[in-house]
C-alpha positions as a Markdown table, in Angstrom:
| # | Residue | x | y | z |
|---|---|---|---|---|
| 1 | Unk | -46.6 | 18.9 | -25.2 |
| 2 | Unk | -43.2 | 21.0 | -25.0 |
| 3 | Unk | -43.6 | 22.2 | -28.6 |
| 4 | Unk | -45.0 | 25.5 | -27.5 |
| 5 | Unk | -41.8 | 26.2 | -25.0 |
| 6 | Unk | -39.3 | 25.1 | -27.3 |
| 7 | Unk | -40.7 | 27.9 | -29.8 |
| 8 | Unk | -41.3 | 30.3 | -26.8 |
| 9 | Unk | -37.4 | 29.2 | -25.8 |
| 10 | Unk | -36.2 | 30.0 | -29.8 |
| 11 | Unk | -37.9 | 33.1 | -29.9 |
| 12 | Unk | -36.3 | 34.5 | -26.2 |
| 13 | Unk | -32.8 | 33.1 | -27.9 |
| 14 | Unk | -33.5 | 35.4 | -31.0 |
| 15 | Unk | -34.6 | 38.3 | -29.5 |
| 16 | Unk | -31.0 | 38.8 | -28.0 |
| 17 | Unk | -29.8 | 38.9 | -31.5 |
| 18 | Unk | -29.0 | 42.0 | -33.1 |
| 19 | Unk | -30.2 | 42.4 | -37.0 |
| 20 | Unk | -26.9 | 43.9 | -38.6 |
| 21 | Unk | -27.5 | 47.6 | -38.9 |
| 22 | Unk | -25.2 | 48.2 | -41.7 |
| 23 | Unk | -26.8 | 45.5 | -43.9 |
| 24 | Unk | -26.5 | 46.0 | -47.5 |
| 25 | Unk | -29.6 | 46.4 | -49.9 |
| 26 | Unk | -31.0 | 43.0 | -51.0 |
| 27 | Unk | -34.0 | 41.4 | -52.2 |
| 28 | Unk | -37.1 | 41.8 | -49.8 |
| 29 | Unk | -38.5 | 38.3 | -48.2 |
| 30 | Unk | -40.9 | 39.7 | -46.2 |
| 31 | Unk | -43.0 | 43.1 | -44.9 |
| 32 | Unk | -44.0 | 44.0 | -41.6 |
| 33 | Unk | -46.2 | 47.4 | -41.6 |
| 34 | Unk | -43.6 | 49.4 | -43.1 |
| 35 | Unk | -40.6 | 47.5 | -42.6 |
| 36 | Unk | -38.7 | 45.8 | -45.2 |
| 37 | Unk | -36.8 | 42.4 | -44.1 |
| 38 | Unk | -34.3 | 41.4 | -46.4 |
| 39 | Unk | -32.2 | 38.4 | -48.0 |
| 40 | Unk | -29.2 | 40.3 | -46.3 |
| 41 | Unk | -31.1 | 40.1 | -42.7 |
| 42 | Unk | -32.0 | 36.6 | -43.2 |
| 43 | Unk | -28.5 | 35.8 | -44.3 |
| 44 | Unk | -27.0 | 37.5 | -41.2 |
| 45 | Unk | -29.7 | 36.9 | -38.8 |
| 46 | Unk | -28.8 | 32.6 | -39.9 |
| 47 | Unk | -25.4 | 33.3 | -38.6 |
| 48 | Unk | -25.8 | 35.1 | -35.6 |
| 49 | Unk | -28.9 | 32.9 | -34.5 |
| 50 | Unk | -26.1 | 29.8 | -34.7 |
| 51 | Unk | -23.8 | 31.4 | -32.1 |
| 52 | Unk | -26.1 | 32.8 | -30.0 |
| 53 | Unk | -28.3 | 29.0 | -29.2 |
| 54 | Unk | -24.7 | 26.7 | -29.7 |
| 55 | Unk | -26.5 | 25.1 | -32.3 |
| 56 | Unk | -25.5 | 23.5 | -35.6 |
| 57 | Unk | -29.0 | 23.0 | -37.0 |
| 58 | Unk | -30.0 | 25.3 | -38.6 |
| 59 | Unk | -34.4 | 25.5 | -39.1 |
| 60 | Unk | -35.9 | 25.3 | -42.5 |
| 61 | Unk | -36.5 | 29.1 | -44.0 |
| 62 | Unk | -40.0 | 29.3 | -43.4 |
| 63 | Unk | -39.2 | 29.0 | -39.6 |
| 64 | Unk | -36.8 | 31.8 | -39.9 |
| 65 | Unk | -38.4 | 34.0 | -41.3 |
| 66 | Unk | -41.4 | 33.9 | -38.9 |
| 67 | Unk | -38.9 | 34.1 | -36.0 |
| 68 | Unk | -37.7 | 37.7 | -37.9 |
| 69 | Unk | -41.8 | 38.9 | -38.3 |
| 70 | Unk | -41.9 | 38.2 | -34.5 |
| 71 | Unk | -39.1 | 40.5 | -33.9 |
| 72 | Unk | -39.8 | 42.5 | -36.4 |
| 73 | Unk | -43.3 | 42.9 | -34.8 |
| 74 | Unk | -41.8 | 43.2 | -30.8 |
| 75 | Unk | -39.6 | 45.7 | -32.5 |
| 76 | Unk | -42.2 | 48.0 | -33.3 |
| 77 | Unk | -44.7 | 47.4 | -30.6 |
| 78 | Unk | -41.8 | 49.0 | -27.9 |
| 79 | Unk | -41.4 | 52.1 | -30.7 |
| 80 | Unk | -45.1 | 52.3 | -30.8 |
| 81 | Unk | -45.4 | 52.3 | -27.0 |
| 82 | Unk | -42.5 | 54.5 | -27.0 |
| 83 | Unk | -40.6 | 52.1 | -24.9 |
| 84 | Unk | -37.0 | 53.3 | -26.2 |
| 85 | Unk | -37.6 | 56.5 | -23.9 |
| 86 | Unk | -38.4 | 54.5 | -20.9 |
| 87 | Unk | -35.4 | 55.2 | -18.1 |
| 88 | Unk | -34.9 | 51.6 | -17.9 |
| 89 | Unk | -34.2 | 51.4 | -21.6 |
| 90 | Unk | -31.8 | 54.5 | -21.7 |
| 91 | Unk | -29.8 | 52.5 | -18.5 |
| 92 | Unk | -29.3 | 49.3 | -20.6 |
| 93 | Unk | -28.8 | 51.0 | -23.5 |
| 94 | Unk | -26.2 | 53.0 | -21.8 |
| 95 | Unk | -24.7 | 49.7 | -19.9 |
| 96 | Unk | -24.2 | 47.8 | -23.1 |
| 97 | Unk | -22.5 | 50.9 | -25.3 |
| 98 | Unk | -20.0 | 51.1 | -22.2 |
| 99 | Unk | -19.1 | 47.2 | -22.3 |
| 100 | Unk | -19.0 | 47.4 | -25.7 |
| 101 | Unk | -16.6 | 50.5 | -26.2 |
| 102 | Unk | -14.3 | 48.2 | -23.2 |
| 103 | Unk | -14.5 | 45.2 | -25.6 |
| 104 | Unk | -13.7 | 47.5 | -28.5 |
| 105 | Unk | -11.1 | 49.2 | -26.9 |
| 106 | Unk | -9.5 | 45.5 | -25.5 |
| 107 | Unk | -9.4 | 44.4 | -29.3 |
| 108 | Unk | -8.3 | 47.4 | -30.8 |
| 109 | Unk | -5.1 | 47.0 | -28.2 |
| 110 | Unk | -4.8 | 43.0 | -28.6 |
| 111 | Unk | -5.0 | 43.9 | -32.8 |
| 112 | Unk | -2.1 | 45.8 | -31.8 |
| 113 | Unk | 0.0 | 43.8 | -30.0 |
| 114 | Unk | -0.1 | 40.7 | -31.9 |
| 115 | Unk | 1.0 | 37.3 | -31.0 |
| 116 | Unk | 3.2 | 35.1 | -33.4 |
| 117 | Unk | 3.7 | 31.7 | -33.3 |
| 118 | Unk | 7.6 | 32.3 | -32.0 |
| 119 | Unk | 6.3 | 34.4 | -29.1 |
| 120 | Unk | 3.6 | 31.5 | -28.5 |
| 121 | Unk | 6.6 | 28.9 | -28.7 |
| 122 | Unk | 9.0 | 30.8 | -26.7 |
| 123 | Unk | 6.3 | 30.6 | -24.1 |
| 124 | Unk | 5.9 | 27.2 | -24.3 |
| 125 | Unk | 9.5 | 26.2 | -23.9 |
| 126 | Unk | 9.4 | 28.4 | -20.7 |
| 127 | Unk | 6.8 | 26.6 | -19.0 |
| 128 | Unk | 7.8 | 23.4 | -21.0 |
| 129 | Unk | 11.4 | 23.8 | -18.4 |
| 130 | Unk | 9.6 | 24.9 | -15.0 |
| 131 | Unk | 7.9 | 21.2 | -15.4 |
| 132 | Unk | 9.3 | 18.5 | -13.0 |
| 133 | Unk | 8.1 | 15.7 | -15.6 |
| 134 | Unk | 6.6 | 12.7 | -13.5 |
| 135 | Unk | 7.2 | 9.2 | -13.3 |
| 136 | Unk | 4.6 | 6.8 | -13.9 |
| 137 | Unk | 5.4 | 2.9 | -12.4 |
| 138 | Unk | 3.9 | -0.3 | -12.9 |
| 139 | Unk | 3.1 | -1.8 | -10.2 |
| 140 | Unk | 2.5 | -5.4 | -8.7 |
| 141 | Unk | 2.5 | -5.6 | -5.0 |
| 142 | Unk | 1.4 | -8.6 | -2.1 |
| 143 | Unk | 0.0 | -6.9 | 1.4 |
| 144 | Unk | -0.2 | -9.2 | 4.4 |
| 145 | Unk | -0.8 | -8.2 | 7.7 |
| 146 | Unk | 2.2 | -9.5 | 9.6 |
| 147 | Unk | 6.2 | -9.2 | 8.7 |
| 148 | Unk | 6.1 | -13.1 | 9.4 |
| 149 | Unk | 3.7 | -13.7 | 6.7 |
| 150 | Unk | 5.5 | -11.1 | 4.0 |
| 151 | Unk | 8.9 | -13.1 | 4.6 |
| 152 | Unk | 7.3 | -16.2 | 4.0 |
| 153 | Unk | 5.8 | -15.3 | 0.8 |
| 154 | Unk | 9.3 | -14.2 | -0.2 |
| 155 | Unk | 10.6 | -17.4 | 0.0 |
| 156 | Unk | 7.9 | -18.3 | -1.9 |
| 157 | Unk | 9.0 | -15.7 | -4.2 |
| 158 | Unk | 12.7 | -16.8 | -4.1 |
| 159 | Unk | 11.5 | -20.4 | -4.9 |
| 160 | Unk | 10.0 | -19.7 | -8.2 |
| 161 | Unk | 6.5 | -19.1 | -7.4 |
| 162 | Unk | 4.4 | -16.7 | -9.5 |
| 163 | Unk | 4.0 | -13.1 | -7.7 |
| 164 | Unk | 0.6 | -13.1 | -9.7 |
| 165 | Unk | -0.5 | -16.6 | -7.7 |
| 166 | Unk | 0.9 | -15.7 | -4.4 |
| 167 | Unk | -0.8 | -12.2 | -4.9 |
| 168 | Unk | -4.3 | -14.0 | -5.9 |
| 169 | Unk | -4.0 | -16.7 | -3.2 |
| 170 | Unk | -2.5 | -14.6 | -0.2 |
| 171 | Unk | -2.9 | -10.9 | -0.3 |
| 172 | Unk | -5.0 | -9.3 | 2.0 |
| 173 | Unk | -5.8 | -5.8 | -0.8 |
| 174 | Unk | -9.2 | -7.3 | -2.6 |
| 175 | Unk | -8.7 | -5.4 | -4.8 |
| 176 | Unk | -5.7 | -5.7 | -6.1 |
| 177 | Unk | -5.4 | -9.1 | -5.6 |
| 178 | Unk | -8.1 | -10.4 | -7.7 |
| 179 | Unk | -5.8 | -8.7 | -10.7 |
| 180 | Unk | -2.4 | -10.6 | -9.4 |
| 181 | Unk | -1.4 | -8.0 | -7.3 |
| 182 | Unk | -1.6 | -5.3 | -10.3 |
| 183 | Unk | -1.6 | -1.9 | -9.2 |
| 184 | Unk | -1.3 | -0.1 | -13.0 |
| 185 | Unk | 0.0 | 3.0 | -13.6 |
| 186 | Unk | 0.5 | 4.9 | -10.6 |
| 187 | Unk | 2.6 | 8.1 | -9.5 |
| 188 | Unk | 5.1 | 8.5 | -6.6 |
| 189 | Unk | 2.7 | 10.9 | -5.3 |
| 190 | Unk | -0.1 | 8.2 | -5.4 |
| 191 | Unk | 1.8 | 6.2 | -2.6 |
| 192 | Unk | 2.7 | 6.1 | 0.7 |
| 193 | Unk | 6.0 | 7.8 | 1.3 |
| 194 | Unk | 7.1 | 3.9 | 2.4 |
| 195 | Unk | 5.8 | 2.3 | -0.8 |
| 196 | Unk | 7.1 | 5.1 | -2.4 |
| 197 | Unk | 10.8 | 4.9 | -1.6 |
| 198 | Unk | 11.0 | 1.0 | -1.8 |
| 199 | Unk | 10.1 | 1.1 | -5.2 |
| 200 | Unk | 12.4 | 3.8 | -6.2 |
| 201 | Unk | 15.1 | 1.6 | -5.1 |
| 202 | Unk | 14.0 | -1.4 | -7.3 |
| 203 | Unk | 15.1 | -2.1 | -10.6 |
| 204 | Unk | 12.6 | -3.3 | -13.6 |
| 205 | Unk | 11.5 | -6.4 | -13.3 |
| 206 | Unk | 12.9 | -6.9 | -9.5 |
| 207 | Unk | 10.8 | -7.1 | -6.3 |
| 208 | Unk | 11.4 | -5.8 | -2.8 |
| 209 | Unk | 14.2 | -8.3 | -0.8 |
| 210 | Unk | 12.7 | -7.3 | 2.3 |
| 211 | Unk | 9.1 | -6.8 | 3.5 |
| 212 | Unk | 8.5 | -2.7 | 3.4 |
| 213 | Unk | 5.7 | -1.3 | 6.7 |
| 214 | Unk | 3.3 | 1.2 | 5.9 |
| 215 | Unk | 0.3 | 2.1 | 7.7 |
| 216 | Unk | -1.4 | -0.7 | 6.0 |
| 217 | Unk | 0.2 | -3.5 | 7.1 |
| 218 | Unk | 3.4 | -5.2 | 4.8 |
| 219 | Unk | 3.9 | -5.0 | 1.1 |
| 220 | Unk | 5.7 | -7.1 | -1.1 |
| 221 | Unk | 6.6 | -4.9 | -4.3 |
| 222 | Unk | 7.4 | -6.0 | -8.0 |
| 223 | Unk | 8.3 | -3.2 | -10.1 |
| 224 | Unk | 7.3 | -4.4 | -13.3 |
| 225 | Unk | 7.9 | -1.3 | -15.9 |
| 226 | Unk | 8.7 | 2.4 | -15.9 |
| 227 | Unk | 7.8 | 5.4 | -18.0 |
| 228 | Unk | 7.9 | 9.4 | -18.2 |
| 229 | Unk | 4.8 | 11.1 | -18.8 |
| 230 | Unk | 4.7 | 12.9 | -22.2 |
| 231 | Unk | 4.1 | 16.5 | -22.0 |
| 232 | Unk | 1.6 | 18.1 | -24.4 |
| 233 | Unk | 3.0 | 19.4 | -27.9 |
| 234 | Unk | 3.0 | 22.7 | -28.6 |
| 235 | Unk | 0.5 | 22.6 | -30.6 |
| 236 | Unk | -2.0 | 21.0 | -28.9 |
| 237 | Unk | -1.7 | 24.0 | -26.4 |
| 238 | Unk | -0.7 | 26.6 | -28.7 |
| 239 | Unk | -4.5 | 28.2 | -28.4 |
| 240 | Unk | -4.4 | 27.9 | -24.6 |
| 241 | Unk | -1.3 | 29.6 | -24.4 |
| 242 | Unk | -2.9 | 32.3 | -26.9 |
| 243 | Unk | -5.3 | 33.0 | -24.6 |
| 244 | Unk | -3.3 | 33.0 | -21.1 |
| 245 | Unk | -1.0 | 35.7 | -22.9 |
| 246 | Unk | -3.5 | 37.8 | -24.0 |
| 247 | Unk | -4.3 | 38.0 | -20.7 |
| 248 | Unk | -1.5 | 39.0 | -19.6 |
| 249 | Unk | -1.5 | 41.8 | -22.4 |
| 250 | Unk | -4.9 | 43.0 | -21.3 |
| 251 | Unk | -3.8 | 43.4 | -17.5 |
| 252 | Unk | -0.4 | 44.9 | -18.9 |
| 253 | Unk | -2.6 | 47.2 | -20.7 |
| 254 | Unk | -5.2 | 48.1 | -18.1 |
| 255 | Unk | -1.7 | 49.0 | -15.9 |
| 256 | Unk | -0.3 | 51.3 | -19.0 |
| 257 | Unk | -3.4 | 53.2 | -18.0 |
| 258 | Unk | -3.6 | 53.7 | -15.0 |
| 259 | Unk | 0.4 | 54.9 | -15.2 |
| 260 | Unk | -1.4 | 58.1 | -17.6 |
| 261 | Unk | -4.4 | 58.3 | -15.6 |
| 262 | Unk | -5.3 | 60.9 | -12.6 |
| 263 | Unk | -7.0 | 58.2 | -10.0 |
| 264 | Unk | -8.0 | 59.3 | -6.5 |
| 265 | Unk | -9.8 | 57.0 | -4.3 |
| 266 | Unk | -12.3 | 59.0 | -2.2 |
| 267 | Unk | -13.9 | 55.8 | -0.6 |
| 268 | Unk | -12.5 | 52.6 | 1.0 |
């Protein structure tokens, strides 16, 4: 039943497609009135059609070629009517020339200006140093709700008891404690500022001496490994970094004009 609005959908799609007007001569596939399409407009028309829906399917020819007729046939209908006179037309028309001479103008300056891979890396090692690389810890920890409680299950601890068990059997974080206490892979900045120094304190492998307060009641803590996050290669972000400098050439370039330019605000 949606076979009619997907074609409706495909034609609207097409329709904001230009045919290349500087196609070269080819063989004819098909005549509208007096209107030659050919191999050369199919060819192009295939490519553009691609980017303008985002897709990677690409219909069989027949259904490509009737999707050209159709515009073919639009085309000349607005001529006929004389549509390319109407004031609205002339405004559009005139819109997209003036976008397109910016876009024109913005390449002509970026082909200009190009970027190499050393100004790309040199980039990347700049912003590579401004990073305070973070700290990831592993994490075990026992919450109870009363200093009492935590002291006991130290001694526990100190006795030889598994922190896993004593986490499972005694902690009052569900969550947690249904994993022995296991809190993954977590960030200073994930904690409380209480939990947070504690564990700074604690070597690998060690858990806290003394029962830490937080707003949550008391924690037991078991550091059980440490890592630094790995920051992105440069080429993994080598095309980000592309684009954020261009940018900053456009802006750069946009301020190199005004510098020439006469401006006078007559409005605020």
């Amino acid at each position: 039943m949606f076979k009619p609005l997907a074609s409706s959908c495909i034609l609207s799609c097409a329709l904001l497609v230009p045919l290349s007007a500087y196609a070269a001569p080819s063989d004819p596939i098909a005549l509208v009135n007096d209107k030659t399409i050919t191999q050369q407009d199919y060819d192009n028309y295939i490519s553009v059609r691609a980017k303008q829906t985002g897709s990677h399917v690409t219909p069989n020819k027949q259904t490509l070629i009737d999707e050209l007729v159709q515009r073919e046939l639009l085309r000349q209908d607005a001529f006929n009517k004389k549509l390319d006179t109407a004031p609205e037309f002339l405004e559009k028309i005139g819109e997209i020339r003036d976008n397109l001479l910016m876009a024109m103008a913005i390449h002509d300056y970026l082909d200009k200006h190009p970027l190499d891979d050393a100004m790309l890396k040199n980039e990347y090692d700049l912003q590579i140093a401004q990073i305070n690389t973070p700290t990831e810890y592993q994490v075990k920890h026992i919450l109870v709700k009363s200093e009492t409680d935590a002291n006991a299950i130290i001694a526990e601890l100190v006795e030889g008891k598994a922190f896993a068990e004593l986490a499972k059997a005694k902690s009052t974080d569900s969550g947690s404690a249904k994993k022995g206490g296991n809190l993954g892979w977590i960030k200073k900045s994930d904690m409380v500022p209480e939990f947070g120094a504690a564990l700074e304190k604690l070597e690998k492998g060690k858990y806290t001496p003394t029962p830490v307060k937080s707003e949550y009641g008391w924690h037991i803590i078991q550091l059980d490994d440490i890592r630094t996050l790995a920051l992105p290669s440069f080429e993994s972000v080598k095309d980000k970094i592309r684009t954020a400098m261009q940018g900053q050439q456009m802006q750069q370039y946009v301020n190199e004009l005004k510098k020439l330019a006469k401006i006078s605000v007559l409005k605020k």
